[in-house]
N, C-alpha and C positions, 0 to 999 in steps of 0.2 A: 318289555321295553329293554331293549339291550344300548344301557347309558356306555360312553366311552369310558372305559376302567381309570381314563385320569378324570376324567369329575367325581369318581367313587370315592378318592382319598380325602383323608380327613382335613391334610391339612391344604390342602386345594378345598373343600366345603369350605372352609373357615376363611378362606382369602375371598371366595367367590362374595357370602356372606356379607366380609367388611365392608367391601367395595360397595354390593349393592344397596349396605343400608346409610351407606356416606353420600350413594349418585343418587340412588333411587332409580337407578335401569343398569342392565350390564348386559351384553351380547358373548356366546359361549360356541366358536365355532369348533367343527367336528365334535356336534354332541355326541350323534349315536353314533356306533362302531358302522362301519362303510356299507357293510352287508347288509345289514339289519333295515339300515337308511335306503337304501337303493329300493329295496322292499314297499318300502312305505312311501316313497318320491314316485314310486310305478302306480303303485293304488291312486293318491292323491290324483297325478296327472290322468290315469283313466276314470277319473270320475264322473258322473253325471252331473253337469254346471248347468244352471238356466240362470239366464242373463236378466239383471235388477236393471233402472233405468229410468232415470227423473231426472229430463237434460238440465234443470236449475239446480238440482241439489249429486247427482252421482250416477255412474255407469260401471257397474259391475258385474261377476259372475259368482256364482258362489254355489257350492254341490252339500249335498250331506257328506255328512265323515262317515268313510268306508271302512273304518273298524274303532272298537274301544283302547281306553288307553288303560293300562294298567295302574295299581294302587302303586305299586312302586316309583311309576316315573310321580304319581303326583305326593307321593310321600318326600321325592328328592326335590323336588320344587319348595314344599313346606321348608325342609331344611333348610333350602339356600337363601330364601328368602325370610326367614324367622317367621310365617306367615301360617297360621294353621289352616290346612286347604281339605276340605273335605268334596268338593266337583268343581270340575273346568269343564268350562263348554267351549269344545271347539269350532270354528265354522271354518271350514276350507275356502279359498277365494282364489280367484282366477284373472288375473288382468292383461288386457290385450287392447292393440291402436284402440284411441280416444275413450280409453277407459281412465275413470278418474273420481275422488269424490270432492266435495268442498271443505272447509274448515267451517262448523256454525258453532254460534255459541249455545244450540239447544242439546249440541252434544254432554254429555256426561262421563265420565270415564266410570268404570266397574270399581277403580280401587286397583286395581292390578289387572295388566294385561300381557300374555305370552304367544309370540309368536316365532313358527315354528318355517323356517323356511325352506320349501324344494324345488327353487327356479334353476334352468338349467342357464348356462352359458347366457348369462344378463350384462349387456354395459349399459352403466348409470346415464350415458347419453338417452337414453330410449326414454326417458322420464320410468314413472312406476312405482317412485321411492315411497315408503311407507315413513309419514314423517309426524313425530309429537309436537305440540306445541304448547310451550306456559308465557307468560307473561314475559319474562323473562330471554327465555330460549328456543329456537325449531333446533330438534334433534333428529338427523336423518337415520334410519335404522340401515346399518349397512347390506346391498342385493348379495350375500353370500349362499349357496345352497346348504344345507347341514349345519346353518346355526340358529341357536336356542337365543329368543331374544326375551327380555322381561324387564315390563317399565310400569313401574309406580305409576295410576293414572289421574291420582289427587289431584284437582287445578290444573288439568292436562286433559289437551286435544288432541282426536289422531285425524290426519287424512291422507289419502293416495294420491303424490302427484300424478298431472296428468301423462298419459301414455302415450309419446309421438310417434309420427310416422317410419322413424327411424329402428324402432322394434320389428318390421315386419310384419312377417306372420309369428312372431317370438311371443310365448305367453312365461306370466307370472303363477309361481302357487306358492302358498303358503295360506298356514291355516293361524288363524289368530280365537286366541282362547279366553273365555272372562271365568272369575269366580261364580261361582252359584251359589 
């Protein structure tokens, strides 16, 4: 995994770190160095999706992950997050018009979740948004390509808004990760 050499420094860990143990989520764009990304946003979008679909509860797509991730990217996840992480399970996810899921309360969160995004040229009009929700607060995860998102999932829901007709033929990917 070839991280961006400014998240490598120490004292960039230790700010990422504060932040995230004060918010409990913090989004980190231009993770990986451009090339490296581009690499991985090719595989991702040629993936093999088959489409999920339970028009009361959710319509999705979602592929197997077309390669492993290294001990490293998940040894710097540990760091940033004070989190000793021994597997992330990634799922790649795919969203396109009237793609969508709900908010229920039989959801559960893992404890942590990371998401990894590679939508190409996305405006937030098209719906799509990947959005947390506590009691409290909905946190909209910003549509950036090449950013690292990670959100505390204690007392916290995720869901897809829904995806309008204003997307096109425009698709979403990104891969969202739990602990194991």
């Amino acid at each position: 995994m070839e991280i961006n050499k400014i998240y490598l420094k120490k004292e960039v860990i230790d700010n990422i770190k504060q932040t995230f143990q004060s918010s409990k989520k913090i989004q980190l764009e231009e993770f990986f160095e451009k090339e490296f990304f581009y690499k991985l946003q090719n595989q991702i979008i040629k993936a093999k999706y088959k489409k999920y679909k339970n028009p009361l509860k959710y319509s999705y797509s979602k592929a197997k992950l077309p390669f492993k991730l290294n001990s490293k990217f998940i040894d710097h996840i540990s760091e940033i997050t004070g989190i000793k992480i021994k597997k992330i399970k990634f799922e790649p996810y795919s969203l396109s018009w009237k793609d969508y899921t709900i908010l229920s309360d039989k959801e559960k969160g893992s404890g942590l979740e990371i998401i990894i995004d590679f939508t190409k040229a996305w405006n937030n009009n098209y719906g799509g948004s990947i959005i947390y929700s506590t009691a409290k607060e909905n946190f909209h995860l910003a549509t950036k390509s090449n950013t690292l998102s990670i959100i505390q999932t204690k007392n916290t829901k995720r869901f897809f808004q829904y995806v309008n007709h204003l997307s096109n033929k425009k698709r979403r990917h990104f891969l969202v990760g739990s602990i194991c």
